[in-house]
C-alpha positions in Angstrom: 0.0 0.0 0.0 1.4 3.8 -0.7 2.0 6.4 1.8 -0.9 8.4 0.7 -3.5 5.1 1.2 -2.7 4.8 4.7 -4.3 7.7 6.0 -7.2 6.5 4.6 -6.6 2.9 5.7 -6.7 4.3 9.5 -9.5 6.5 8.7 -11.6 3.6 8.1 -10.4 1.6 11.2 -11.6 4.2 13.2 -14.4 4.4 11.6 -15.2 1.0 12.2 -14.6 0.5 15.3 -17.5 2.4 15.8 -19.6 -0.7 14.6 -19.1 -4.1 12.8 -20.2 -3.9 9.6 -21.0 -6.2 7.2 -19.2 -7.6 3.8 -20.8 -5.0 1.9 -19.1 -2.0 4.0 -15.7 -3.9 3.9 -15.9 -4.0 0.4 -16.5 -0.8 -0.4 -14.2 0.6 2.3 -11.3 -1.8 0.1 -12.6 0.2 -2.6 -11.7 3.5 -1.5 -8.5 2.4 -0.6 -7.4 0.8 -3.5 -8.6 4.3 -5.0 -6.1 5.9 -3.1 -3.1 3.3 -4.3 -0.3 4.1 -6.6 -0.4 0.4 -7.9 -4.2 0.6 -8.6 -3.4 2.9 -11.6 -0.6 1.4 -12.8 -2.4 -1.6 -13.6 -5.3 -0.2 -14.3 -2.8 2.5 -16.7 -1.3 -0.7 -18.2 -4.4 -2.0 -19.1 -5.3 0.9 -21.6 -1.6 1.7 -22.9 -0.7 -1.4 -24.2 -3.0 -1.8 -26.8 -2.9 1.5 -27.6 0.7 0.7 -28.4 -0.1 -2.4 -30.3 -1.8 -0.8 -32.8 0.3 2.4 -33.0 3.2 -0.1 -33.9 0.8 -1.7 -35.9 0.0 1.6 -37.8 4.0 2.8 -38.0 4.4 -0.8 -39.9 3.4 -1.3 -43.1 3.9 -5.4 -43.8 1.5 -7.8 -42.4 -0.1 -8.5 -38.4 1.2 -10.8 -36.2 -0.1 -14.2 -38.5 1.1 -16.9 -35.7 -1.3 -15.9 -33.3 -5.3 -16.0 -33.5 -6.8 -13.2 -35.6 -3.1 -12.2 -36.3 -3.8 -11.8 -40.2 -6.8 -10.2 -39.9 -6.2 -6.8 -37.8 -5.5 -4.7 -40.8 -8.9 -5.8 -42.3 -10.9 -5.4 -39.3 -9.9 -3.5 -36.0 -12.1 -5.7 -34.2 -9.3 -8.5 -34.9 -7.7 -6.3 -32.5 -8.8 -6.4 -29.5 -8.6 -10.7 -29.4 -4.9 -10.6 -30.4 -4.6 -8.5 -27.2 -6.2 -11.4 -25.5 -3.8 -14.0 -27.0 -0.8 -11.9 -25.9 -1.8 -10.8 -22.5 -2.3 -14.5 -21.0 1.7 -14.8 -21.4 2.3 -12.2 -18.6 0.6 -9.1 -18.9 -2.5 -9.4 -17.4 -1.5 -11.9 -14.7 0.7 -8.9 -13.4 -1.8 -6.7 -13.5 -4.0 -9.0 -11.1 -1.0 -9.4 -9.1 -0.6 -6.1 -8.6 -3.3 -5.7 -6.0 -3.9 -9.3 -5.4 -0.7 -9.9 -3.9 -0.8 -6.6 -2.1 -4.1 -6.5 -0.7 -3.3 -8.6 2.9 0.3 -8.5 3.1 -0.2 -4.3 2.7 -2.0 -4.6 6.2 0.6 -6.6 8.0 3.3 -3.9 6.3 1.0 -1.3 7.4 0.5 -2.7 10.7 -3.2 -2.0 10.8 -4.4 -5.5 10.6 -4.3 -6.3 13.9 -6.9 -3.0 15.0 -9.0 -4.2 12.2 -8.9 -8.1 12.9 -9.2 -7.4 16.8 -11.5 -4.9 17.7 -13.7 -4.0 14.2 -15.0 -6.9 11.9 -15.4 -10.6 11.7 -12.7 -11.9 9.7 -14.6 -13.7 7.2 -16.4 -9.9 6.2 -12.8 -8.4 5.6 -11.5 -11.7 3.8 -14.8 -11.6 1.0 -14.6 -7.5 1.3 -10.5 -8.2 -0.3 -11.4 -10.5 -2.4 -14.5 -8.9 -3.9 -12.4 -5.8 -4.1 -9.5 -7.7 -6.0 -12.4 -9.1 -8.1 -13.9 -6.0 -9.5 -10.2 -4.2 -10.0 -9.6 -7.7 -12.1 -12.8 -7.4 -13.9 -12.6 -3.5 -14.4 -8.5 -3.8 -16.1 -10.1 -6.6 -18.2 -12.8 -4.6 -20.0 -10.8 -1.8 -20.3 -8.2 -3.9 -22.3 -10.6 -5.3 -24.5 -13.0 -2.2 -24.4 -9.9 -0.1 -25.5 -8.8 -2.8 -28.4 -12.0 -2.6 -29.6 -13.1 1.1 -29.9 -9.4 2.5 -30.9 -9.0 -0.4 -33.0 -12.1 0.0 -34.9 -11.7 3.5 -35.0 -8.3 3.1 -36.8 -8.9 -0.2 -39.2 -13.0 0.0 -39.3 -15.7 -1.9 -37.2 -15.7 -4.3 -40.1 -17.3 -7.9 -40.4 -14.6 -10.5 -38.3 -13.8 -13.9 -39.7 -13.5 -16.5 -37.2 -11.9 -19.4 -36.5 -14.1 -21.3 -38.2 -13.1 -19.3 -41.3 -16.6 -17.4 -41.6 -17.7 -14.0 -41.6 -19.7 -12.6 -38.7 -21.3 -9.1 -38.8 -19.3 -6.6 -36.4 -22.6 -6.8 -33.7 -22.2 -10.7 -33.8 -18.4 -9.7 -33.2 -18.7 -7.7 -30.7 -21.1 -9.9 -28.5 -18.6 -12.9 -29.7 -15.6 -10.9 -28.6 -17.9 -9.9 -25.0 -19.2 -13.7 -24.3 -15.2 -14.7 -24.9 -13.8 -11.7 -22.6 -16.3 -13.5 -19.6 -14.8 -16.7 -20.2 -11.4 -15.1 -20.1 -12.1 -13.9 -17.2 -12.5 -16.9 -15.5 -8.2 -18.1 -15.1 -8.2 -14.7 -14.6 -9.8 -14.7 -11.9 -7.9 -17.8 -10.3 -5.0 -16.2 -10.9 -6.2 -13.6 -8.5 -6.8 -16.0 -6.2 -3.4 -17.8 -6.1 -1.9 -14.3 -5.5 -4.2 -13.4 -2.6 -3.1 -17.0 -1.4 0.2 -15.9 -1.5 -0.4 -12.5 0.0 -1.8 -13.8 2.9 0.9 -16.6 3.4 3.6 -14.8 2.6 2.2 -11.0 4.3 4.6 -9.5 1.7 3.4 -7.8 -1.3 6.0 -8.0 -3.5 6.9 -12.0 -2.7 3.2 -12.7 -3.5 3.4 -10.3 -6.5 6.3 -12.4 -7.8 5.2 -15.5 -6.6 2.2 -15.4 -8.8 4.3 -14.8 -11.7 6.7 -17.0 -11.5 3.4 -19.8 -11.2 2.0 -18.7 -14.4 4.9 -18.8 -15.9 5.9 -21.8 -14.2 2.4 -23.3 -16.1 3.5 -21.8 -19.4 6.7 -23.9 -19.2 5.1 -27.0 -18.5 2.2 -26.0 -21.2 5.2 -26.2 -23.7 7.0 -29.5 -22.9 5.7 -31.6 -25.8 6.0 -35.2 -23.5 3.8 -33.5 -20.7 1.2 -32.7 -23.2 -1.2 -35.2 -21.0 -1.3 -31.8 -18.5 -2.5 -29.3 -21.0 -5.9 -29.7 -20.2 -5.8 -29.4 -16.9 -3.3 -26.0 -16.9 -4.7 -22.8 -15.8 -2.0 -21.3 -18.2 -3.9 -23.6 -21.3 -7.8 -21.8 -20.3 -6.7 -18.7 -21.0 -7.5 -19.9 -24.6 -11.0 -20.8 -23.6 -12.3 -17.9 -25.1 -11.2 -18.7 -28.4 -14.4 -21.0 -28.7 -17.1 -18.0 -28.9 -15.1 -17.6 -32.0 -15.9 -20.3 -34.1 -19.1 -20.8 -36.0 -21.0 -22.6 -34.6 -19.5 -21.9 -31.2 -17.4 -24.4 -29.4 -18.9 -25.3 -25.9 -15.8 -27.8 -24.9 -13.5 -25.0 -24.3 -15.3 -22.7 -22.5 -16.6 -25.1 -19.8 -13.3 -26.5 -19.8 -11.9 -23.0 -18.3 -14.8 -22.6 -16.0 -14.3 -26.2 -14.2 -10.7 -26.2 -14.3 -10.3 -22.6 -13.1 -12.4 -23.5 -10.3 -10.6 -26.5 -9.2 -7.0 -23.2 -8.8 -9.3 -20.8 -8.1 -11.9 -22.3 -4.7 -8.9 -24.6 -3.0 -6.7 -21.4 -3.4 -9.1 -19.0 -1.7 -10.9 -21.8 1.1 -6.7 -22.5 2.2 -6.2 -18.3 2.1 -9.0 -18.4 4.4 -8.6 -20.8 6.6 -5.0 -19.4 7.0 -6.6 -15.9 7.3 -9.4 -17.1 10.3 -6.3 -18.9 12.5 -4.4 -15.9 12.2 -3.1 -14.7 15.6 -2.8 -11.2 15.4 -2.6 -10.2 19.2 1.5 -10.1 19.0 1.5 -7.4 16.3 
């Protein structure tokens, strides 16, 4: 947490020890204070820049788009092409970081900040600050998400047209069909995305150290993209959270393929529920009263 968030951070513990609210007060008290964090916005800042400078290097080279990836060749025929390359590329680091960013900070800030213990010991039940976090971490997830794909899309239709998409499948869809393709696969991305958040606020509240969690997280997803490319442990790819981030590609086939997408949902949820029920269990037998 920055120095400017924890005047507000004490703010709110004074102002709770006034009462005990419920998960609904938590969570938007852990929405005012990531408000107040530097590391909110970079993430959040990331989110937006980097396709913007996809396409500006896009637009400053003349040859061809990026035709060993999904929808590669067809961002120069149709900026909506844009917006799902982004998604392609961001799986290998980007937006894991980005989710790490305040996952991994959002516990271990509070043991750096020393505030945990007045919050844990004379404000809240535990369980209403652990769902307030990871609701919190939730909607900053969700929020960098659409803004990634929602600025793909506009800037990149802007530039290259809102034109009909071809899909995997090698059809055509009308650019509404595309856009509601391109918002059903941007849920389903969502969902490793999501588990990813929740192995970093593991990690955060094991390690009470933002940047180890931060790093941790990292070094597991790329620790999944190594194993993802070992040809003789192919027999794992289905069951890698790295491999879901490609779940989405089935909204983009005609007609759309199911397997994937429920795939991702029932894998993510065997990282993303064992991950979050340990954090928790860690987080309830916490003893606090030393410091």
């Amino acid at each position: 947490m920055s120095a400017e968030a924890i005047p507000v951070e004490r703010a709110e513990a004074r102002r709770l020890r006034a009462g005990r609210p419920g998960v609904r007060a938590v969570y938007q008290w852990e929405l005012r204070k990531l408000v107040a964090q530097k590391r909110t916005f970079i993430g959040v800042g990331a989110a937006v820049l980097v396709p913007l400078i996809f396409i500006v290097a896009l637009l400053a080279n003349s040859g061809s788009g990026p035709e060993d990836v999904p929808f590669g060749a067809y961002v120069r025929q149709s900026g909506l092409a844009i917006p799902l390359v982004c998604l392609f590329f961001g799986a290998i680091w980007l937006l894991p970081l980005i989710t790490a960013l305040v996952a991994g900070d959002i516990f271990a800030a509070e043991d750096h900040n020393g505030t945990l213990k007045t919050i844990l010991t004379r404000s809240v039940e535990r369980w209403h600050v652990f769902a307030g976090k990871v609701l919190a971490t939730l909607t900053y997830t969700l929020l960098a998400l659409a803004l990634y794909v929602g600025i793909g899309s506009v800037v990149g239709g802007l530039v290259y047209g809102f034109d009909p998409l071809t899909t995997l499948s090698g059809t055509t869809v009308a650019p509404g069909r595309a856009l509601f393709l391109t918002a059903a696969g941007t849920v389903s991305y969502a969902m490793p995305l999501a588990a990813m958040a929740s192995v970093a606020l593991l990690l955060s509240v094991i390690t009470r150290n933002s940047a180890a969690a931060v790093v941790g997280t990292l070094m597991f997803s790329i620790a999944l993209q190594i194993l993802g490319s070992i040809s003789a442990l192919n027999f794992l790819d289905p069951y890698l959270l790295s491999e879901q981030f490609n779940g989405w590609q089935g909204f983009l086939r005609e007609p759309i393929d199911w397997a994937p997408v429920v795939r991702a949902a029932w894998v993510s949820a065997l990282y993303a529920v064992p991950a979050a029920a340990w954090g928790l269990t860690i987080f309830l037998r916490r003893d606090v009263t030393g410091g």
